[in-house]
N, CA, C and O atoms as a GROMACS GRO file, in nm:
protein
  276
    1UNK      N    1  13.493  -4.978  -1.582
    1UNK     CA    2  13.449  -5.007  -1.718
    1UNK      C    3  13.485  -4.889  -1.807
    1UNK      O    4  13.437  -4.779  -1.777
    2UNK      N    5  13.557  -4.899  -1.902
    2UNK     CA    6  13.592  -4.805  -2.014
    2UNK      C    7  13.530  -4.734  -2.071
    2UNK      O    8  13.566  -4.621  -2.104
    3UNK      N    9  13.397  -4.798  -2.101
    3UNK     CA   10  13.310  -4.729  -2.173
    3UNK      C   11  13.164  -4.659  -2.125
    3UNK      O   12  13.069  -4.607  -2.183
    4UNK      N   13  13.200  -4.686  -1.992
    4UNK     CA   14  13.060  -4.624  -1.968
    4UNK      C   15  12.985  -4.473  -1.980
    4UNK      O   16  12.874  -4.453  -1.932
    5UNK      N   17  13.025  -4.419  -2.016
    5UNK     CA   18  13.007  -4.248  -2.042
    5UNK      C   19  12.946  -4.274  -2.186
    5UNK      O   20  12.866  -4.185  -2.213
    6UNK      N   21  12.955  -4.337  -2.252
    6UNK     CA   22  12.921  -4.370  -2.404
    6UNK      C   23  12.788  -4.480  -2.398
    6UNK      O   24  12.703  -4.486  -2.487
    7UNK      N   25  12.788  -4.551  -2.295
    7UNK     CA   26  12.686  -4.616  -2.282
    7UNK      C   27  12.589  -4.575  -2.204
    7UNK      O   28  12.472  -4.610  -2.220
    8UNK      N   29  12.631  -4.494  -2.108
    8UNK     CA   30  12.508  -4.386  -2.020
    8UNK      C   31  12.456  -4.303  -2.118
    8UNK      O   32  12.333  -4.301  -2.118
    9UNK      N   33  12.528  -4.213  -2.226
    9UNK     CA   34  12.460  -4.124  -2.310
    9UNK      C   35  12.380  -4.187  -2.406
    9UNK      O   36  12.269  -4.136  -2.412
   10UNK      N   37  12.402  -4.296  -2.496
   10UNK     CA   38  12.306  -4.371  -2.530
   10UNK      C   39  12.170  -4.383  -2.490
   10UNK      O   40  12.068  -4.338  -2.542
   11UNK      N   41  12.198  -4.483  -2.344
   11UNK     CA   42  12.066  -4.496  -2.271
   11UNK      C   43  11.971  -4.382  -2.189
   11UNK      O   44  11.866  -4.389  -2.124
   12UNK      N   45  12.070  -4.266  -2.230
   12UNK     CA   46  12.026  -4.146  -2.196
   12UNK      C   47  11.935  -4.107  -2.299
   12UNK      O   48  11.817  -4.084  -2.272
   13UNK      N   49  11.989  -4.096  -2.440
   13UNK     CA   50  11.928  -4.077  -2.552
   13UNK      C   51  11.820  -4.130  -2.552
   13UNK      O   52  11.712  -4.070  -2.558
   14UNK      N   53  11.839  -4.284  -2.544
   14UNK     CA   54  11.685  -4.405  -2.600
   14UNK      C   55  11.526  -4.355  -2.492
   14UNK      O   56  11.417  -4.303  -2.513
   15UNK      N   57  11.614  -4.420  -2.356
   15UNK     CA   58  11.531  -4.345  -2.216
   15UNK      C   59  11.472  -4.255  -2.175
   15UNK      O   60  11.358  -4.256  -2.128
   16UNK      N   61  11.541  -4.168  -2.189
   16UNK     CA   62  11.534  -4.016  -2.124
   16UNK      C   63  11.564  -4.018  -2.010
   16UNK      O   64  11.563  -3.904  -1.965
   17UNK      N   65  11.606  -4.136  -1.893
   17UNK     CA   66  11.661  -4.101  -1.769
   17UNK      C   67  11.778  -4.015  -1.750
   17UNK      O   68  11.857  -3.985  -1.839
   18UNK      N   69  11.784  -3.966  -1.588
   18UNK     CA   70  11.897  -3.899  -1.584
   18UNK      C   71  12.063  -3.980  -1.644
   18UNK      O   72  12.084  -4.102  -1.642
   19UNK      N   73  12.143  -3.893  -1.685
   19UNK     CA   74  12.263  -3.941  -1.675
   19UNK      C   75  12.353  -4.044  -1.578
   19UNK      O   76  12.436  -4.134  -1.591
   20UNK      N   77  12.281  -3.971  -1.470
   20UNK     CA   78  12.372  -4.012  -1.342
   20UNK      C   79  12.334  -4.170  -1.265
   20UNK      O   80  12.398  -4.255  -1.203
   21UNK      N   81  12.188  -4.151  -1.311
   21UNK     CA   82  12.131  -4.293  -1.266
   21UNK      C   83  12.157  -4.372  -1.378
   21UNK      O   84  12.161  -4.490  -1.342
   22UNK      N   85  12.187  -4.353  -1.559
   22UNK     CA   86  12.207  -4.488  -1.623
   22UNK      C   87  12.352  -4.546  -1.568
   22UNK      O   88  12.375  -4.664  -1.539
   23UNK      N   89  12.451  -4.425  -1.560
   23UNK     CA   90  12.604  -4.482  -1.510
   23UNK      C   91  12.559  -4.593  -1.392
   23UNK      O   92  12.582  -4.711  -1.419
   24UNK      N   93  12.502  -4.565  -1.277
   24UNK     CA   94  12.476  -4.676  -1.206
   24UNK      C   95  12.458  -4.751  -1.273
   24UNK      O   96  12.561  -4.813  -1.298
   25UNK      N   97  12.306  -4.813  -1.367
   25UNK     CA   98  12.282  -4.878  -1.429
   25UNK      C   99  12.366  -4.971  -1.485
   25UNK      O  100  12.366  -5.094  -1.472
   26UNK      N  101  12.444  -4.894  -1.554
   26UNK     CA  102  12.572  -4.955  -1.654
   26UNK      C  103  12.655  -4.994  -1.550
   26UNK      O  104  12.694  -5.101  -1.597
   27UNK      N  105  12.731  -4.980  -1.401
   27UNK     CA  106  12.774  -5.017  -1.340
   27UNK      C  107  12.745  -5.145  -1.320
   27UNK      O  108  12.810  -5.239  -1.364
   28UNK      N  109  12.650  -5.150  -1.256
   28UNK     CA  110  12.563  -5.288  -1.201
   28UNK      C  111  12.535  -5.354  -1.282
   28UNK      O  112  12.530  -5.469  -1.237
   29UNK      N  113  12.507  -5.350  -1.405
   29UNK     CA  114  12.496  -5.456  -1.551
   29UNK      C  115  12.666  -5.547  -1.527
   29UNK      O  116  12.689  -5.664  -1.497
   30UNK      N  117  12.751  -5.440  -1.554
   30UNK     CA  118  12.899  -5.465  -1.578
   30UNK      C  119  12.923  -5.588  -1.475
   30UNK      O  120  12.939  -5.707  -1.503
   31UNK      N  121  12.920  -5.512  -1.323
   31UNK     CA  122  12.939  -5.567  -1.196
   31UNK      C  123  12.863  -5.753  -1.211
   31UNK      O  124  12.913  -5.861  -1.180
   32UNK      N  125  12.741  -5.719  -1.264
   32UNK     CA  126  12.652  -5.860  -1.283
   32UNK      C  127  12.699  -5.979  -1.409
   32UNK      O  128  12.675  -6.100  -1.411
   33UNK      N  129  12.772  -5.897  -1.506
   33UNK     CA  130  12.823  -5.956  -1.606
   33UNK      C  131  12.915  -6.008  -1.604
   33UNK      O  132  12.925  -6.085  -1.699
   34UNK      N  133  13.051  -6.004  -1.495
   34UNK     CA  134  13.146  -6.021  -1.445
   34UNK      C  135  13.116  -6.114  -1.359
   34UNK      O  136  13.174  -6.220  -1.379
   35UNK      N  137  13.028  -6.109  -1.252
   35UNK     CA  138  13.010  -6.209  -1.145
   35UNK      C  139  13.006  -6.344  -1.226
   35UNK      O  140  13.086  -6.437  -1.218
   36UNK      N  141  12.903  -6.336  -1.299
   36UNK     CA  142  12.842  -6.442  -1.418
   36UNK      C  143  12.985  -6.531  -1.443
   36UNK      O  144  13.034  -6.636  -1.401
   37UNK      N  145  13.026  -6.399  -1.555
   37UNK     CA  146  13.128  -6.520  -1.575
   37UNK      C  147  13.244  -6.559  -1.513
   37UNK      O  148  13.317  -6.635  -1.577
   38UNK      N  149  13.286  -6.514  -1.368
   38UNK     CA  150  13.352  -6.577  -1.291
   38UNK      C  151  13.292  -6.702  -1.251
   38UNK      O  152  13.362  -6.795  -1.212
   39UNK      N  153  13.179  -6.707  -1.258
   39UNK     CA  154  13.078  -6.839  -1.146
   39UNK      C  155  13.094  -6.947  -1.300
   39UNK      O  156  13.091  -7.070  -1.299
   40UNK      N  157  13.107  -6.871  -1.408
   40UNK     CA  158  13.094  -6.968  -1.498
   40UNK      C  159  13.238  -7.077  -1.519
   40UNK      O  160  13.244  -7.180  -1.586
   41UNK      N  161  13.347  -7.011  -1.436
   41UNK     CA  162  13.492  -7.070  -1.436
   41UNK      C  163  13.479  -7.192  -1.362
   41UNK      O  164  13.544  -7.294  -1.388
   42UNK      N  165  13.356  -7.178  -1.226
   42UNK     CA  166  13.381  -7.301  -1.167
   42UNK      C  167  13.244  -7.428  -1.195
   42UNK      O  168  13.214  -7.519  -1.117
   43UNK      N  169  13.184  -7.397  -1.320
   43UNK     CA  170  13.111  -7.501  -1.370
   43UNK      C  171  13.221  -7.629  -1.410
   43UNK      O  172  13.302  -7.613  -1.502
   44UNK      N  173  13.214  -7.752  -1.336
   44UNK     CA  174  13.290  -7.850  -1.388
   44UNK      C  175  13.224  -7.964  -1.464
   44UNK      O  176  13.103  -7.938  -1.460
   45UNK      N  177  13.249  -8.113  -1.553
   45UNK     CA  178  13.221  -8.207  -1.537
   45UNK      C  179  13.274  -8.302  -1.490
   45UNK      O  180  13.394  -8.307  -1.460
   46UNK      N  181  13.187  -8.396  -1.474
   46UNK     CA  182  13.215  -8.555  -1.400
   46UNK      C  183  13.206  -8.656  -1.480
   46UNK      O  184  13.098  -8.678  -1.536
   47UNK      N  185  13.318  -8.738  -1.503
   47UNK     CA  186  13.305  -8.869  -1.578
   47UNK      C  187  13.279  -9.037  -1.483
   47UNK      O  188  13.325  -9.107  -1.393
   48UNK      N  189  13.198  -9.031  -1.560
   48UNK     CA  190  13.092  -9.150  -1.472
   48UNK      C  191  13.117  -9.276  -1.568
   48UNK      O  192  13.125  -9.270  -1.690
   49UNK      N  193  13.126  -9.382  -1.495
   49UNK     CA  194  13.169  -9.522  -1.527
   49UNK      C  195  13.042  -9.538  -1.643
   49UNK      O  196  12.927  -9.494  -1.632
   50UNK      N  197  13.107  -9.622  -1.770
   50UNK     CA  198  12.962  -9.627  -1.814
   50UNK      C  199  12.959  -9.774  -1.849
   50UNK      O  200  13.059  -9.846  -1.849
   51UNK      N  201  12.823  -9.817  -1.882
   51UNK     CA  202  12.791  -9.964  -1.889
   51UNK      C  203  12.902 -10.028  -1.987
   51UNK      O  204  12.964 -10.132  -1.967
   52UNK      N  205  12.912  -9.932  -2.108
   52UNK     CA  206  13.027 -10.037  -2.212
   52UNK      C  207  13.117  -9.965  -2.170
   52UNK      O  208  13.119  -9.849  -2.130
   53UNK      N  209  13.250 -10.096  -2.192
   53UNK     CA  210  13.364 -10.047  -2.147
   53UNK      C  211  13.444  -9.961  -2.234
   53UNK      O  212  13.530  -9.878  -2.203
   54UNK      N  213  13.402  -9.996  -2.350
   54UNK     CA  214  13.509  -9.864  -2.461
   54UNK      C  215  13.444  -9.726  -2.417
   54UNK      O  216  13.543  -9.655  -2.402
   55UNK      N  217  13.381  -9.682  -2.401
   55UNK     CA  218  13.313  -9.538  -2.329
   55UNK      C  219  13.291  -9.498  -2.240
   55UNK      O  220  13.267  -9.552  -2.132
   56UNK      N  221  13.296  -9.395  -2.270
   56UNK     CA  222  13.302  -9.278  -2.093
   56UNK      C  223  13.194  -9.173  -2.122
   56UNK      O  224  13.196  -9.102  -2.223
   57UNK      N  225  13.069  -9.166  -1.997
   57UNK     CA  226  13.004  -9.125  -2.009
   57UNK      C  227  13.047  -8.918  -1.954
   57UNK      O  228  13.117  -8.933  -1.854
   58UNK      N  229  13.037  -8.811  -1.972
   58UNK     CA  230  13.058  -8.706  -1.883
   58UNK      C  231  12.951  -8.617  -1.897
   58UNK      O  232  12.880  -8.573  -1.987
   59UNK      N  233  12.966  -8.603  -1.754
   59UNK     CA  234  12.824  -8.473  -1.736
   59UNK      C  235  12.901  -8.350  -1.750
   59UNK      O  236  13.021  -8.341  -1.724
   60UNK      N  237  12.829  -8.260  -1.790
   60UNK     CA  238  12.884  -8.121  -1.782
   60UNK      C  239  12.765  -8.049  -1.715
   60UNK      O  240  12.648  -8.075  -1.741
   61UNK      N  241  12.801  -7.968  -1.638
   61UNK     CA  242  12.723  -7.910  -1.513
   61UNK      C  243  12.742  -7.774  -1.599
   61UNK      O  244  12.858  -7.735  -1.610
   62UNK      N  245  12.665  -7.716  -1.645
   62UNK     CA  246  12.622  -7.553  -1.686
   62UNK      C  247  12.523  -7.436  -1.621
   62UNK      O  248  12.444  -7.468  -1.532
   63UNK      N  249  12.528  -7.357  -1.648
   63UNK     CA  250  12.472  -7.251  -1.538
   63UNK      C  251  12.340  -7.235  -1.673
   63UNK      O  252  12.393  -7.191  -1.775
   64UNK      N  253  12.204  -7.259  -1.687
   64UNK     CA  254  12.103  -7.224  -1.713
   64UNK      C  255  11.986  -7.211  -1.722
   64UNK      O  256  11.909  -7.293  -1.670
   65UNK      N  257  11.926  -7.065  -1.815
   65UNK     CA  258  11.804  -7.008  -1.737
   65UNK      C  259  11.804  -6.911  -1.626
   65UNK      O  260  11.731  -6.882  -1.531
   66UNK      N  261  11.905  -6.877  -1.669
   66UNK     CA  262  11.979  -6.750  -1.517
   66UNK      C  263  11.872  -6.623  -1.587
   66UNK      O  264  11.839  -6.599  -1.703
   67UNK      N  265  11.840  -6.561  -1.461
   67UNK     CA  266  11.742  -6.476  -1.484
   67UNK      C  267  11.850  -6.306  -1.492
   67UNK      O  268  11.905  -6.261  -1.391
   68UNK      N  269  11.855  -6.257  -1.589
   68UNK     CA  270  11.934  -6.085  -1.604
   68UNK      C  271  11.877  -6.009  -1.629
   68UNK      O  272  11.844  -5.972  -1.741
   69UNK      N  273  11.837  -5.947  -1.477
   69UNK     CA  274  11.718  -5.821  -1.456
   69UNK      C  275  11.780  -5.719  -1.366
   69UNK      O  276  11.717  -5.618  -1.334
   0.00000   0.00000   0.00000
């Protein structure tokens, strides 16, 4: 991550934790923010037959209420 030295001193500032433990911090945010939206690539929908024939019903399957702690 590019910026993390700028975002550890920040949360260094606001906090007062050590330096060395916000960089983790900011690591593992990054690391978690990334996972996210890879998992979000394989949300698909499904088009389901629908009662009238001029229309098509589709579900879209979304990721929410995800807990970021």
């Amino acid at each position: 991550m590019a910026n993390k030295e700028e975002l550890g001193q920040l949360i260094t500032l606001e906090q007062g934790k050590p330096l060395k433990e916000v960089i983790g911090e900011v690591n593992y945010e990054a690391a978690f923010i990334e996972y996210s939206a890879e998992e979000a690539k394989r949300v698909y929908g499904d088009i389901i037959p629908s009662p009238l024939a001029d229309r098509r019903l589709l579900v879209l399957k979304q990721v929410w209420n995800k807990a970021y702690w």
